[in-house]
C-alpha positions in Angstrom: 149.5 150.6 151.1 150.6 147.2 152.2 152.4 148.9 155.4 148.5 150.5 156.5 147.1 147.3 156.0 149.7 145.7 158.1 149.0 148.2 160.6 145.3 148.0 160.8 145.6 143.9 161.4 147.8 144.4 163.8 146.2 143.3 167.3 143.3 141.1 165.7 145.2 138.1 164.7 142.4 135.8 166.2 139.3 137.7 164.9 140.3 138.9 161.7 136.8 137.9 160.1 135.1 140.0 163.0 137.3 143.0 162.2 137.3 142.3 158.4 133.4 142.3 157.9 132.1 144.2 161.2 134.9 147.3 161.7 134.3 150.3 160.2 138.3 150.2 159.2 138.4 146.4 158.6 135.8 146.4 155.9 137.5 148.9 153.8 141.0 146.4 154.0 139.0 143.6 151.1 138.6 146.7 148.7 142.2 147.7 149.5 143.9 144.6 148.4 141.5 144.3 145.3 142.7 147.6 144.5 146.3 147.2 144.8 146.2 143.7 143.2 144.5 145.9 139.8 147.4 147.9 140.4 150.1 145.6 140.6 148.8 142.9 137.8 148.6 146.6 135.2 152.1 147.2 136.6 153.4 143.7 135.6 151.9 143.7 132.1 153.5 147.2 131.7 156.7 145.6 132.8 156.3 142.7 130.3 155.3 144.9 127.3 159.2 147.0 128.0 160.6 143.6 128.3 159.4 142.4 125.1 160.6 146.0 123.7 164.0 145.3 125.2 163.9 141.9 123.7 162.7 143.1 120.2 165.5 145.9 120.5 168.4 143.5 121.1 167.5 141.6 118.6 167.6 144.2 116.4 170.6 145.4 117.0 172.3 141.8 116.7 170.9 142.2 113.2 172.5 145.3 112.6 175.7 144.2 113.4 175.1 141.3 111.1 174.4 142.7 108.5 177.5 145.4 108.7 179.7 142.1 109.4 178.1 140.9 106.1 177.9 144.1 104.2 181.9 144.7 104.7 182.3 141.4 103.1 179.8 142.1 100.0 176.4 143.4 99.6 173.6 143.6 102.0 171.0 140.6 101.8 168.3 142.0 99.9 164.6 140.9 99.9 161.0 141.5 99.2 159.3 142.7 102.3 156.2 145.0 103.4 157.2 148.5 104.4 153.9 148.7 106.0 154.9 145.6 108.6 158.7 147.0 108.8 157.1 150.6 109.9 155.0 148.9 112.6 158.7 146.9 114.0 159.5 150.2 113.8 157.3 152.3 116.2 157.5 148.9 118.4 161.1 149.7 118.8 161.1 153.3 119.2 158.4 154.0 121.5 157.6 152.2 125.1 153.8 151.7 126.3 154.3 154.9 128.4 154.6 157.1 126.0 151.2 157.0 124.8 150.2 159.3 127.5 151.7 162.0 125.6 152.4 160.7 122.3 148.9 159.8 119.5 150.3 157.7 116.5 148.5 158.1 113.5 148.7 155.9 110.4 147.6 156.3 106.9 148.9 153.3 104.9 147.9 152.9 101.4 148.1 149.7 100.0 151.6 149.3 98.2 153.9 147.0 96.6 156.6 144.9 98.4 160.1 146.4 97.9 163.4 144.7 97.4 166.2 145.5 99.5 168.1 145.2 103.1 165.5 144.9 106.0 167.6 145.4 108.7 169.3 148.5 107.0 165.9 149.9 106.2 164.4 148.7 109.4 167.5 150.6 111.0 166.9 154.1 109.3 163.0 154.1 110.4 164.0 153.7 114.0 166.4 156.5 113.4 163.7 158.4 111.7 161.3 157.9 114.2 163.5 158.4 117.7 164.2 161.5 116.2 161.0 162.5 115.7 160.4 161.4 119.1 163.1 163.4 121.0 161.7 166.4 119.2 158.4 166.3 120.4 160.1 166.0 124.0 162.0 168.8 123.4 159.0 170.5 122.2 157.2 169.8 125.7 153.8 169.0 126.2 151.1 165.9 126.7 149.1 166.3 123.3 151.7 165.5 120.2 151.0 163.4 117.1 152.9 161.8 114.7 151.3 160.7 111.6 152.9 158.0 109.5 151.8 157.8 105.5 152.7 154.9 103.0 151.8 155.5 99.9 152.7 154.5 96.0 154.3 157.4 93.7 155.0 156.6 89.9 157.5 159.2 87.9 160.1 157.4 86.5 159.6 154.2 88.1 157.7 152.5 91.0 158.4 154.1 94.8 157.0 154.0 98.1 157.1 157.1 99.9 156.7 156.9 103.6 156.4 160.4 105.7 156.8 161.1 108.9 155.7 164.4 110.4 155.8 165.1 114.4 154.0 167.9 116.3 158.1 168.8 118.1 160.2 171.7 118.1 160.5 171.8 114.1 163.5 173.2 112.4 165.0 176.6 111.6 165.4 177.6 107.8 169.6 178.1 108.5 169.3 174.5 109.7 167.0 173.0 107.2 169.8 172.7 104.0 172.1 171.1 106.7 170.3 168.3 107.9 171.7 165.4 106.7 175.6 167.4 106.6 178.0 164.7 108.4 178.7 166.1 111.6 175.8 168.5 112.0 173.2 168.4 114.8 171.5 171.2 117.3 171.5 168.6 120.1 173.7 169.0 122.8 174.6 165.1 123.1 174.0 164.6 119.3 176.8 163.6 117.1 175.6 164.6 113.5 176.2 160.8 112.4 172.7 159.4 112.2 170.5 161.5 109.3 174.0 161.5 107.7 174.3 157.8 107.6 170.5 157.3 106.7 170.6 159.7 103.6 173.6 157.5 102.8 172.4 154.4 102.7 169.0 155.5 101.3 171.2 157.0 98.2 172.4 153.5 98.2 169.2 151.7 98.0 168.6 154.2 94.5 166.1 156.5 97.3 165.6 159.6 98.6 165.6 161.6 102.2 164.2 164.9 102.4 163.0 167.3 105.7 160.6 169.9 105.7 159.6 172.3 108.5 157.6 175.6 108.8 160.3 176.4 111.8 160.9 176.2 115.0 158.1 175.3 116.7 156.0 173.6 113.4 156.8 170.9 113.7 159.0 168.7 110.8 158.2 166.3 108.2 160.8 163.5 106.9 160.1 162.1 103.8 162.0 158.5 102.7 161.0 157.8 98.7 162.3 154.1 98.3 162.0 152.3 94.7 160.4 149.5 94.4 163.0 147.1 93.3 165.7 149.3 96.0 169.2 149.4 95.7 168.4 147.6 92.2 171.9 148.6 89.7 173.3 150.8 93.0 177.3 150.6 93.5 
């Protein structure tokens, strides 16, 4: 667009206000540039907004690797903290401003009691949990998926939060199901098997639970973290 308007001032450089408010082609150069400005002001804040993801991203990952520096030394530094604020980090780590073209995020949060336990760990496995869920519904295809994301208080033997994630993505096939979380498994062709392994591990840790669910491939799959309250409370 700049090059056109380049080319239509070229040859009036002593009467641009003539051209500009009398010419047929001059007056629609003002409505031009307004235009593109709009553009390119959207196209900066979109720039800053993945920027600020980037940022947010490094810095977790520096965390990460502080707390596995720290954990090989002794335990994880456990805390009280909201899961409801950790599962918002979350989805700001995991998914760019783009992707809500194709991508509605629904949340259901109950109101629930703080927990007790690694924030970066946990904070790790819900980006896990959720990128999966992403690539799925890529994999899936298509403009119009949802994920829903439910918090919500369960009391059986003790006090848990248990936070679901179900996608709209290419689900899961009942050979695969029982083998989800297997070290070394995976139906991606750049997947390693490590990840869902490593997150049913340290959920074990923290005294919780990882489950998936699926109808099949095609419907879709639901992940399903059950946390205690005081997590990782009396865990080896």
């Amino acid at each position: 667009m700049v090059h056109r308007i380049a080319e239509l001032l070229k040859g009036h450089d002593e009467n641009w206000e003539i051209f500009l408010t009398q010419d047929p082609k001059g007056k629609r150069i003002p409505p031009a540039i307004m235009k593109l400005g709009s553009h390119l002001i959207e196209e900066q804040q979109t720039v800053l907004k993945e920027l600020e993801g980037l940022v947010r991203n490094i810095d977790h990952v520096k965390q990460i690797i502080i707390s596995h520096q720290t954990m090989a030394k002794s335990r994880g530094m456990r805390e009280s903290l909201s899961v409801v604020e950790l599962l918002d980090q979350a989805v700001e780590l995991s998914f760019q401003p783009g992707d809500a073209k194709w991508i509605r995020i629904q949340r259901d949060y109950q109101a629930v009691p703080a927990v007790v336990t690694d924030r970066h760990q946990l904070l790790q496995i819900l980006v896990n949990l959720l990128r999966n869920a992403k690539q799925a519904m890529q994999l899936q295809g298509g403009v119009d998926h949802l994920l829903t994301i439910r918090v919500k208080g369960r009391t059986d033997d003790e006090l848990s939060v248990v936070i679901t994630i179900r996608d709209t993505g290419m689900g899961i096939a009942p050979e695969h199901l029982a083998r989800m979380f297997t070290r070394g498994f995976t139906t991606k062709h750049d997947g390693n098997g490590i990840g869902l392994h490593s997150s049913m591990v340290t959920i074990h840790r923290m005294g919780g639970l990882l489950q998936a669910h699926s109808e099949g491939v095609g419907a879709g799959a639901t992940l399903t973290l059950i946390l205690p309250v005081e997590a990782g409370a009396g865990q080896t």
